[in-house]
C-alpha positions in Angstrom: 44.4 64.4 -59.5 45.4 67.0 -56.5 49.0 67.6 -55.6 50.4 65.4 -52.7 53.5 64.3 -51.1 53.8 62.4 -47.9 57.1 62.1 -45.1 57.4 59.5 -42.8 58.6 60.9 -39.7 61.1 58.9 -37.3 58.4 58.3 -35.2 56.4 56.2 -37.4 53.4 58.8 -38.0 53.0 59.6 -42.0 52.0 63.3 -42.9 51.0 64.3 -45.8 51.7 67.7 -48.0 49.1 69.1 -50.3 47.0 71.9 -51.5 44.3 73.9 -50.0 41.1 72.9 -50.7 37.3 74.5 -50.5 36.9 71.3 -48.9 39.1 72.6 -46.2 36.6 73.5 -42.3 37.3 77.2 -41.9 36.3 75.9 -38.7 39.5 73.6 -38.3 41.6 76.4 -39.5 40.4 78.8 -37.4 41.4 76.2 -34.7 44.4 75.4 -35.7 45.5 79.7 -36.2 44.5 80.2 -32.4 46.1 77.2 -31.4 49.2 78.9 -31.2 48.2 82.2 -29.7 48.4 80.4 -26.1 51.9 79.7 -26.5 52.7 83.2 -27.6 54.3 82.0 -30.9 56.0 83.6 -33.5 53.3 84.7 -35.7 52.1 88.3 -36.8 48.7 87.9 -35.7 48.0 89.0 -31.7 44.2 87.7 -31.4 41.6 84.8 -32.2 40.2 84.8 -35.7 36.7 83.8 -36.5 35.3 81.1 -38.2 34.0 83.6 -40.3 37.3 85.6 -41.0 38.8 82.1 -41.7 35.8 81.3 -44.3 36.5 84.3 -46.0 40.8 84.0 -45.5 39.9 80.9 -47.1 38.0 81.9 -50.2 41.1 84.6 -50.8 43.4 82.1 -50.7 41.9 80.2 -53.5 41.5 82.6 -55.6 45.1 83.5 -54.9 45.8 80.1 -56.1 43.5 80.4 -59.3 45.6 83.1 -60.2 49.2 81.7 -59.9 49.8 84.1 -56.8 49.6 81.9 -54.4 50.4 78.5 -53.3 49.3 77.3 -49.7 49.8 73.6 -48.2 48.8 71.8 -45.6 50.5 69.0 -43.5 48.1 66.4 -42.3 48.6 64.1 -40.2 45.6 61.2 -39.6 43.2 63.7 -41.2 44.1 66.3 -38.5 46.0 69.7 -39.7 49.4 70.1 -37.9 50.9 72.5 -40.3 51.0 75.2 -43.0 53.4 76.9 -45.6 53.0 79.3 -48.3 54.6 81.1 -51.0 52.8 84.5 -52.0 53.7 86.4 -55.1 54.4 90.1 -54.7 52.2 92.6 -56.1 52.7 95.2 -58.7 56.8 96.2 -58.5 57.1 93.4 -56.3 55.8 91.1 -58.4 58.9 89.2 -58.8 59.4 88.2 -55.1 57.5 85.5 -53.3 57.3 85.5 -49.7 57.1 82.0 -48.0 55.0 81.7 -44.4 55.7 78.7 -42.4 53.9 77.3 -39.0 53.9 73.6 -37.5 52.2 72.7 -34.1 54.6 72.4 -31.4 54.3 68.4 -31.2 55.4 68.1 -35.0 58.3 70.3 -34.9 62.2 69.2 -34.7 61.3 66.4 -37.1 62.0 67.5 -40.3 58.8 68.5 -41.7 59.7 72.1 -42.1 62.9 71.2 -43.8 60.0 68.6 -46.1 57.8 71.3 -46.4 59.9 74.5 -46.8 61.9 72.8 -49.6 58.9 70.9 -51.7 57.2 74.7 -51.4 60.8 76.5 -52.7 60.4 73.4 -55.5 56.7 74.3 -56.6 57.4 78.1 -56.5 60.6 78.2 -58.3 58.4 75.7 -61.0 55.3 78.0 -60.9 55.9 81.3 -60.3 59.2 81.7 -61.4 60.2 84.9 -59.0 63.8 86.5 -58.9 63.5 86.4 -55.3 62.4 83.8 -53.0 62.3 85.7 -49.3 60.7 85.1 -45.5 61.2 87.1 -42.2 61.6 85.9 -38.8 62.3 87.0 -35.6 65.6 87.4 -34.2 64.8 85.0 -31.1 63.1 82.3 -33.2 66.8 80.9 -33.4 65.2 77.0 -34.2 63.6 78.1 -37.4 66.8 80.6 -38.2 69.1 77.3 -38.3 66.1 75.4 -40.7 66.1 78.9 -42.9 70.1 78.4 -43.1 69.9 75.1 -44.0 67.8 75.7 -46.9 70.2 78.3 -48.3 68.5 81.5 -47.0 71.0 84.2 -46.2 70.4 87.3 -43.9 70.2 89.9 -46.0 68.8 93.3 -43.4 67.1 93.7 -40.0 64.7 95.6 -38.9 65.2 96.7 -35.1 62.7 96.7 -32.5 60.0 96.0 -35.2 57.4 93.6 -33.9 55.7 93.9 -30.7 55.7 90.8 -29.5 53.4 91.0 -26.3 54.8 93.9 -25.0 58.4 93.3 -26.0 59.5 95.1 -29.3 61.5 92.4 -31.2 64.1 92.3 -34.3 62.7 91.2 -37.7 65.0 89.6 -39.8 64.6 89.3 -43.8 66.1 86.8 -45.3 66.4 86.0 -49.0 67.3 82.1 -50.7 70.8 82.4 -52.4 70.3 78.6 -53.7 
């Protein structure tokens, strides 16, 4: 049986948490990516993807998975995907660090499904990938999802200065690393 949790929000909607699948519509993904590139948010990518890039994103991911590298969920909500995390195992010398990826439409967030999310993914990689570090970035103005990082027990640990270009506007990019 596939891997699932489920939250009920204050609300009343139910979402639910679970794996990547091939079952997965690049074309929903695809969607769901671009989604957010009219709101300028904080993500690194700066253009639509294709369904076609998103068949093949897809297909990596899985075999990512296969491999123990990579864990990716989805959070569902009435069949419809309103959000994503992952953890990513380094490669060669940084094999023992796992980068986690977070990003929830704007309807769902300030609900607590990142803080659901974020810490059932820091569960399933400390579980399956054992890594010495556990570590994400974000940028310095993305001061919502610095509070939820916080929370969790991420500390600050460097930043890099006018690192991202943001649409036109160089940003900070903070790393931080879980001390919990």
């Amino acid at each position: 049986m596939a891997w699932k949790k489920q939250l009920a929000l204050p609300d009343g909607k139910v979402v639910a948490l679970r794996d990547l699948s091939r079952k997965d519509s690049p074309k929903e993904l695809a969607d769901f990516i671009n989604s957010f590139l009219k709101e300028k948010a904080y993500l690194r990518i700066n253009r639509k993807i294709s369904v076609a890039e998103e068949k093949a994103w897809i297909r990596s991911r899985l075999k990512g998975m296969k491999k123990g590298n990579i864990i990716h969920l989805h959070l569902e909500c009435k069949g419809k995907l309103v959000g994503v995390v992952d953890a990513e195992r380094g490669e060669y010398k940084h094999h023992g660090n796992v980068f986690l990826g977070i990003t929830i439409l704007p309807p769902f967030r300030s609900k607590g499904l990142g803080e659901f999310a974020l810490r059932e993914l820091i569960a399933r990689a400390k579980s399956e990938m054992k890594p010495k570090n556990i570590y994400l970035t974000v940028y310095t103005d993305n001061k919502k999802a610095i509070r939820l990082y916080r929370k969790l027990g991420f500390v600050r640990h460097h930043v890099l200065k006018n690192w991202i270009n943001h649409y036109g506007r160089y940003l900070d990019e903070e790393f931080y690393i879980l001390k919990r």
